[in-house]
N, CA, C and O atoms as a GROMACS GRO file, in nm:
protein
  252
    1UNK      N    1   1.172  -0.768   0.757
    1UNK     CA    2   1.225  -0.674   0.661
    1UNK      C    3   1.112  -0.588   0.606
    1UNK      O    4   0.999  -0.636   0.591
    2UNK      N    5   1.137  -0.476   0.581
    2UNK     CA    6   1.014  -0.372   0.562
    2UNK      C    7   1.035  -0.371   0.357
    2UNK      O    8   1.123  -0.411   0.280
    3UNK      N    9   0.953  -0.329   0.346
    3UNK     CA   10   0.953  -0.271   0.184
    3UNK      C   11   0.872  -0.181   0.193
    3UNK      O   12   0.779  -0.151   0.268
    4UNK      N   13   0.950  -0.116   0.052
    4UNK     CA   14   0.842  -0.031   0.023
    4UNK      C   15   0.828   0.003  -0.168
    4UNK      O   16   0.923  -0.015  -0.243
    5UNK      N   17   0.696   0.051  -0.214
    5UNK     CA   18   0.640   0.058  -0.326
    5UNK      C   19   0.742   0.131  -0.398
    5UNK      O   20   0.786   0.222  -0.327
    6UNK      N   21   0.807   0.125  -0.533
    6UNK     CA   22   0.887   0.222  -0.610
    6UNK      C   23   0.833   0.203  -0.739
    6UNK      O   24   0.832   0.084  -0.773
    7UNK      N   25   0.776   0.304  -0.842
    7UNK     CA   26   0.721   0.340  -0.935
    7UNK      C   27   0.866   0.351  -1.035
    7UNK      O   28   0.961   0.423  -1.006
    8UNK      N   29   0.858   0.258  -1.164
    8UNK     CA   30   0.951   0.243  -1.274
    8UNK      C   31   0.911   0.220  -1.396
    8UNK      O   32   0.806   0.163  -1.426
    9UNK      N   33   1.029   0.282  -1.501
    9UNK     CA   34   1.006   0.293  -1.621
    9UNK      C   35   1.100   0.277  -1.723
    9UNK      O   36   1.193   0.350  -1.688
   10UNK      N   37   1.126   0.230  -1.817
   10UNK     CA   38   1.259   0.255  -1.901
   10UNK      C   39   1.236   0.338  -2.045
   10UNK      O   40   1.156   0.304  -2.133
   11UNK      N   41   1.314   0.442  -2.049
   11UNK     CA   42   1.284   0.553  -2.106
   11UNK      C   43   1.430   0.564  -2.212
   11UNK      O   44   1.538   0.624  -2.205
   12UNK      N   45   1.368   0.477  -2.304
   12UNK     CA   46   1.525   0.469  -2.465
   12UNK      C   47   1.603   0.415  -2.367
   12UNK      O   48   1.543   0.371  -2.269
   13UNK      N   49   1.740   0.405  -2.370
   13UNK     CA   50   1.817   0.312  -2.292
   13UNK      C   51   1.865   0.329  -2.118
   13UNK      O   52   1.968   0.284  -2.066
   14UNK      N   53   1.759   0.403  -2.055
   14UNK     CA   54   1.787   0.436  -1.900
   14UNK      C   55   1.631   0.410  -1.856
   14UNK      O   56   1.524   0.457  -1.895
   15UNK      N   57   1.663   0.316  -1.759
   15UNK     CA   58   1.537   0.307  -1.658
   15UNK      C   59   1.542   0.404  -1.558
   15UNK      O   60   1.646   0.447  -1.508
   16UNK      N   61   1.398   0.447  -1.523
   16UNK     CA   62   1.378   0.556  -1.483
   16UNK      C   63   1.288   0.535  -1.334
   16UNK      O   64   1.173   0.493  -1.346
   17UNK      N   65   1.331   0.558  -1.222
   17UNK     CA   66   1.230   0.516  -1.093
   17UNK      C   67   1.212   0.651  -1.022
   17UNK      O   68   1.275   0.754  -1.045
   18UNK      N   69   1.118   0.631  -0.937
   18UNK     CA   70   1.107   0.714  -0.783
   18UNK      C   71   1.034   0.636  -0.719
   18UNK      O   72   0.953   0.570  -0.784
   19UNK      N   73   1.040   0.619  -0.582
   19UNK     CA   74   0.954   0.574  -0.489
   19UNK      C   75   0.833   0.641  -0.468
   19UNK      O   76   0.825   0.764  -0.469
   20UNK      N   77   0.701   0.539  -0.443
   20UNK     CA   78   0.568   0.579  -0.423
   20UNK      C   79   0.594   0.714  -0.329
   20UNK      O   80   0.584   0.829  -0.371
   21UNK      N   81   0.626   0.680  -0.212
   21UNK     CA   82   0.609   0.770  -0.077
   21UNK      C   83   0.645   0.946  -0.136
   21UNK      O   84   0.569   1.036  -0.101
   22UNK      N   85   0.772   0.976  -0.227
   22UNK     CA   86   0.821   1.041  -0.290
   22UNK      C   87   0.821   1.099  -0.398
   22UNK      O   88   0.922   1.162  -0.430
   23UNK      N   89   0.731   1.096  -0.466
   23UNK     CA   90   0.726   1.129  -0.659
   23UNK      C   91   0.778   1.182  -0.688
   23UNK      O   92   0.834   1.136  -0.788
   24UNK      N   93   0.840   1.365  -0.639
   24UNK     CA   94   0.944   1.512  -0.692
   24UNK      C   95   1.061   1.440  -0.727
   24UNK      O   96   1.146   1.504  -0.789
   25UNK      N   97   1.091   1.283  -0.690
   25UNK     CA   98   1.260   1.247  -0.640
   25UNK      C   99   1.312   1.136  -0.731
   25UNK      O  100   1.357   1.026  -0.700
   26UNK      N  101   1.297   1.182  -0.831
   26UNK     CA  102   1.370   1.062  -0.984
   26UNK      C  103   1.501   0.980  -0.971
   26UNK      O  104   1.598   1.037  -0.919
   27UNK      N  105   1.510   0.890  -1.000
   27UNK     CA  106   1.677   0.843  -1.032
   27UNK      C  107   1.654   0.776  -1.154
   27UNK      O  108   1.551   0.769  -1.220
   28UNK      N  109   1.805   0.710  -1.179
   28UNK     CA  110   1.772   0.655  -1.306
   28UNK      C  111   1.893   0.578  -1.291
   28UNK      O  112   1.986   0.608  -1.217
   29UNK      N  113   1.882   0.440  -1.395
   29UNK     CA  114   1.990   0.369  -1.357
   29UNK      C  115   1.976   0.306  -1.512
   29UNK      O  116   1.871   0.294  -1.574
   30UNK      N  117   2.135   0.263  -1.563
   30UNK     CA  118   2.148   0.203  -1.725
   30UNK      C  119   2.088   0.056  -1.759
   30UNK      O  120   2.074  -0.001  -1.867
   31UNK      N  121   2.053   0.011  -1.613
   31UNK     CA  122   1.993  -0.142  -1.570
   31UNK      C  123   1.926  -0.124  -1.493
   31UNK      O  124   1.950  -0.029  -1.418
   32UNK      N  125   1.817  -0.198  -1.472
   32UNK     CA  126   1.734  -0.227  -1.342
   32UNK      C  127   1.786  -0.233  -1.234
   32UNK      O  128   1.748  -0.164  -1.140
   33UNK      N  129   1.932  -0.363  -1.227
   33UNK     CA  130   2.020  -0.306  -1.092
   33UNK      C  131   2.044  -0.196  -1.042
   33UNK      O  132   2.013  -0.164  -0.927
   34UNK      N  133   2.097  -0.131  -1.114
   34UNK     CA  134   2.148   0.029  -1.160
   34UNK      C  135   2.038   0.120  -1.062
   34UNK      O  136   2.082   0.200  -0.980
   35UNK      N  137   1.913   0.102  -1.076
   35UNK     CA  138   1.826   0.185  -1.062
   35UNK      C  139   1.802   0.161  -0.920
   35UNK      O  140   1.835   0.242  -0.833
   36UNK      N  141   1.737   0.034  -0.896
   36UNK     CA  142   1.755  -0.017  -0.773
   36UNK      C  143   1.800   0.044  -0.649
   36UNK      O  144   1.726   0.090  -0.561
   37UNK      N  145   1.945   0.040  -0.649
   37UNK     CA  146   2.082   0.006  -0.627
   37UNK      C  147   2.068   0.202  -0.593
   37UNK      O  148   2.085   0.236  -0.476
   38UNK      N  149   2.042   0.298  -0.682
   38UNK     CA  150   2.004   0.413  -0.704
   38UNK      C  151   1.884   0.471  -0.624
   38UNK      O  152   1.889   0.580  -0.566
   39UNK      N  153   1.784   0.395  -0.628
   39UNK     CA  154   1.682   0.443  -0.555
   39UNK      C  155   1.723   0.383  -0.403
   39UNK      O  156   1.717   0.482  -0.330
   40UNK      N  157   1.753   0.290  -0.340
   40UNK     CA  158   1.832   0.265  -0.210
   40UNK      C  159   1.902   0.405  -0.168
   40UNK      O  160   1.881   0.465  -0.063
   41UNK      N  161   1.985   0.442  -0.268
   41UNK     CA  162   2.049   0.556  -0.210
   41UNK      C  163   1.983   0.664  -0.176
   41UNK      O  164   1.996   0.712  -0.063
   42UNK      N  165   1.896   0.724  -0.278
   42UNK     CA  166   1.810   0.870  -0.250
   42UNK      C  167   1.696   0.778  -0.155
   42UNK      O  168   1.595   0.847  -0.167
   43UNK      N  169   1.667   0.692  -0.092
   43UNK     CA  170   1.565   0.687  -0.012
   43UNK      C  171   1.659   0.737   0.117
   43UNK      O  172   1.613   0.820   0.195
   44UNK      N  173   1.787   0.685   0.135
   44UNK     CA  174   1.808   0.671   0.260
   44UNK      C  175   1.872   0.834   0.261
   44UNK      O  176   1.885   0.874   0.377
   45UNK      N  177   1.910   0.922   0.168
   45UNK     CA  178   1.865   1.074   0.202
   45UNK      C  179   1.763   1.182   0.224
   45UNK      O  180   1.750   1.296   0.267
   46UNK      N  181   1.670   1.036   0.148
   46UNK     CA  182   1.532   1.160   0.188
   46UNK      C  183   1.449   1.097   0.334
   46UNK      O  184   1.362   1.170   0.381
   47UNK      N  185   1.466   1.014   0.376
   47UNK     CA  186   1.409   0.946   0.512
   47UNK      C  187   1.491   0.977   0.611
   47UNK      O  188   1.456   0.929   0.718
   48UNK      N  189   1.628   1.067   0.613
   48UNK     CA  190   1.706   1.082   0.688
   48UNK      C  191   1.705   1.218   0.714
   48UNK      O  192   1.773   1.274   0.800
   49UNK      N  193   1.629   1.268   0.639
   49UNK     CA  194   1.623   1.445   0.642
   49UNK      C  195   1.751   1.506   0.603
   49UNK      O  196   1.734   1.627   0.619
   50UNK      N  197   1.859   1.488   0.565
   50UNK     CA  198   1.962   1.488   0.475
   50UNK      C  199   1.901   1.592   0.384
   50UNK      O  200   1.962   1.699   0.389
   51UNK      N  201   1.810   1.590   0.312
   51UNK     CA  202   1.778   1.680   0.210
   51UNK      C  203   1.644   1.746   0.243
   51UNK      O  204   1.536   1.695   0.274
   52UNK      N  205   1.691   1.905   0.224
   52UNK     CA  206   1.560   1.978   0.330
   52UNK      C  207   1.398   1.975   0.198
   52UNK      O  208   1.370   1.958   0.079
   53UNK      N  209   1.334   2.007   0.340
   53UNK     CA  210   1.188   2.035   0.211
   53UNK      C  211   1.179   1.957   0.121
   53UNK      O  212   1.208   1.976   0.003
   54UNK      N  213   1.130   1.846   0.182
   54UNK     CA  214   1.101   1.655   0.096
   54UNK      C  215   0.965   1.707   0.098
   54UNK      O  216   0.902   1.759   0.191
   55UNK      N  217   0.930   1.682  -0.028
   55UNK     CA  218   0.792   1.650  -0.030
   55UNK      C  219   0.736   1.524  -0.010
   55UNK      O  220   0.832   1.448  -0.018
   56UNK      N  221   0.638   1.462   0.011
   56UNK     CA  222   0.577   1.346   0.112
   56UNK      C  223   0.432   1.303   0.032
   56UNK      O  224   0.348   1.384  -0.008
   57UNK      N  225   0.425   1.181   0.020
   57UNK     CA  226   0.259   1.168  -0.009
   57UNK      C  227   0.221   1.112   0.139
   57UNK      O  228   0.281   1.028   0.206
   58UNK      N  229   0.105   1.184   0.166
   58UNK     CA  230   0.041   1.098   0.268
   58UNK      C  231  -0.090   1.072   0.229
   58UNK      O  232  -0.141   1.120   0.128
   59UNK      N  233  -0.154   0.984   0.321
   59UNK     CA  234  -0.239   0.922   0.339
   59UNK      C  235  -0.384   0.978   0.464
   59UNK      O  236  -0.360   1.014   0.580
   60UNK      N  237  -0.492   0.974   0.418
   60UNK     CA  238  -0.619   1.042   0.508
   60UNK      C  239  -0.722   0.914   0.478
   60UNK      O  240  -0.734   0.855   0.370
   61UNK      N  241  -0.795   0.886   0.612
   61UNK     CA  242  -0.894   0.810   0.561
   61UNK      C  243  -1.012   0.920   0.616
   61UNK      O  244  -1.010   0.992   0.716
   62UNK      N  245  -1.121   0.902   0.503
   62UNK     CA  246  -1.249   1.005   0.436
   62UNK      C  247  -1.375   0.864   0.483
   62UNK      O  248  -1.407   0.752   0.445
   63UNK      N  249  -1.419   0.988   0.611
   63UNK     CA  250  -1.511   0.881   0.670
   63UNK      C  251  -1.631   0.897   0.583
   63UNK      O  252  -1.730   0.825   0.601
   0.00000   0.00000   0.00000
């Protein structure tokens, strides 16, 4: 099973996430489930190309 990193927060009564790979791409959920459950969904539109002009973090290794 793969994972991956998702960056979270709870902000007054809504937790607030986006995935590492992704930062532009917020959700928010009234519970941690909620959010979860939320970020599952917008990953599998933005890894699917579903939604144009994703911005991306990548990665360089600096010899």
């Amino acid at each position: 099973m793969e994972t991956k990193k998702y960056i979270y927060f709870k902000n007054e009564n809504m937790w607030i996430g986006y995935w590492e790979e992704y930062p532009d791409y917020l959700t928010q959920g009234v519970s941690l489930e909620e959010l979860k459950d939320n970020l599952l969904d917008i990953y599998k539109d933005l890894s699917s190309d579903a939604i144009p002009c994703v911005h991306r973090v990548g990665e360089l290794e600096i010899a």
